[in-house]
N, C-alpha and C positions, 0 to 999 in steps of 0.2 A: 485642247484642240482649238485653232484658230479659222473660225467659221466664217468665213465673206460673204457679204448681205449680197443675196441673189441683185441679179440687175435687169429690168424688164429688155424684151427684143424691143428692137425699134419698130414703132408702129403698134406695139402691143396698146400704152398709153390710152390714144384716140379710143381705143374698145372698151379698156375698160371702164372712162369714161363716161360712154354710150350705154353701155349697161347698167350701171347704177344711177344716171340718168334719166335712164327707159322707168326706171321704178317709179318714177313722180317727182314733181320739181324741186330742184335742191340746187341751196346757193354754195359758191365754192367752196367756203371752208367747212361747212355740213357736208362734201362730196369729198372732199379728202379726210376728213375722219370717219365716214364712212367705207370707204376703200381700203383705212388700214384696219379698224372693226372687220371687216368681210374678212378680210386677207392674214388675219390673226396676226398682227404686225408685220407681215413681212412688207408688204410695201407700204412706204411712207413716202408719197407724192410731196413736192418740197412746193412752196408756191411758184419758184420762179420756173417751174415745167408746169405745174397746172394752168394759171391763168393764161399763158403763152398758147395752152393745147385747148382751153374752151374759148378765146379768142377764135382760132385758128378752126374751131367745129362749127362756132358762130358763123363766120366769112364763107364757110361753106357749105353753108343752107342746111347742116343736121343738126343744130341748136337754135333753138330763138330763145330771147333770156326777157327778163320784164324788173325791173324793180318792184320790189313791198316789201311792206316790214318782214325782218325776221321774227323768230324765236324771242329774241330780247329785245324788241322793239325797234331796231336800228333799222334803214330801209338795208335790202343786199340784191343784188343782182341774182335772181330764179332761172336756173337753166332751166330748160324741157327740152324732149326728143321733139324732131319735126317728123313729118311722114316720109321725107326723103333720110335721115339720121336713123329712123327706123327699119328702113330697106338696108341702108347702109350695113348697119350692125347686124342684121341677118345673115348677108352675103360673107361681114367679114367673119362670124360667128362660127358660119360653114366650111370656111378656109384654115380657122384654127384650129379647128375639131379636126378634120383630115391631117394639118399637119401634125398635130401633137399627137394624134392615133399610128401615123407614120413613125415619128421620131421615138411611138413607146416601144412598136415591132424591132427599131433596129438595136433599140437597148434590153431589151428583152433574148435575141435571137445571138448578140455577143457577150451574155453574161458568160461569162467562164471561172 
């Protein structure tokens, strides 16, 4: 059987992000092996979309980052959730719950 690696919706990225963010501060490459750990491989965030997307959370006030060492002693850049990144992620948390509760009724209601 020839299986196609799911592909996230757009805009999904930024959330998931924020959620495993929300957890306590984590430098990028700790947040993308975490994401695919949670995700049981299915998503594997490649760098050239992450750093573009905690950039892009950074500029808009739900991330502040700080360097210190890592794990292995190197310094890395520590994301954390801001208190605006944390409204954020609730509001967008709310919208996805609704939609994927919607999109399970209409797959559900035309099994045949």
């Amino acid at each position: 059987m020839n299986w196609l690696k799911p592909e996230m919706p757009q805009g999904t990225l930024d959330m998931v992000i924020l959620q495993v963010v929300g957890a306590g501060p984590i430098h990028g490459y700790a947040l993308s092996q975490r994401i695919r750990l949670i995700s049981r491989d299915v998503l594997q965030i490649q760098q050239g979309s992450l750093y573009p997307a905690l950039h892009r959370l950074q500029n808009r006030g739900l991330l502040a980052a700080e360097w210190k060492p890592s794990e292995t002693g190197r310094d890395a850049k520590f994301y954390r959730l801001t208190p605006q990144g944390r409204a954020h992620l609730k509001a967008e948390t709310s919208n996805w719950m609704r939609l994927s509760e919607a999109i399970g009724l209409i797959l559900q209601s035309t099994k045949g």
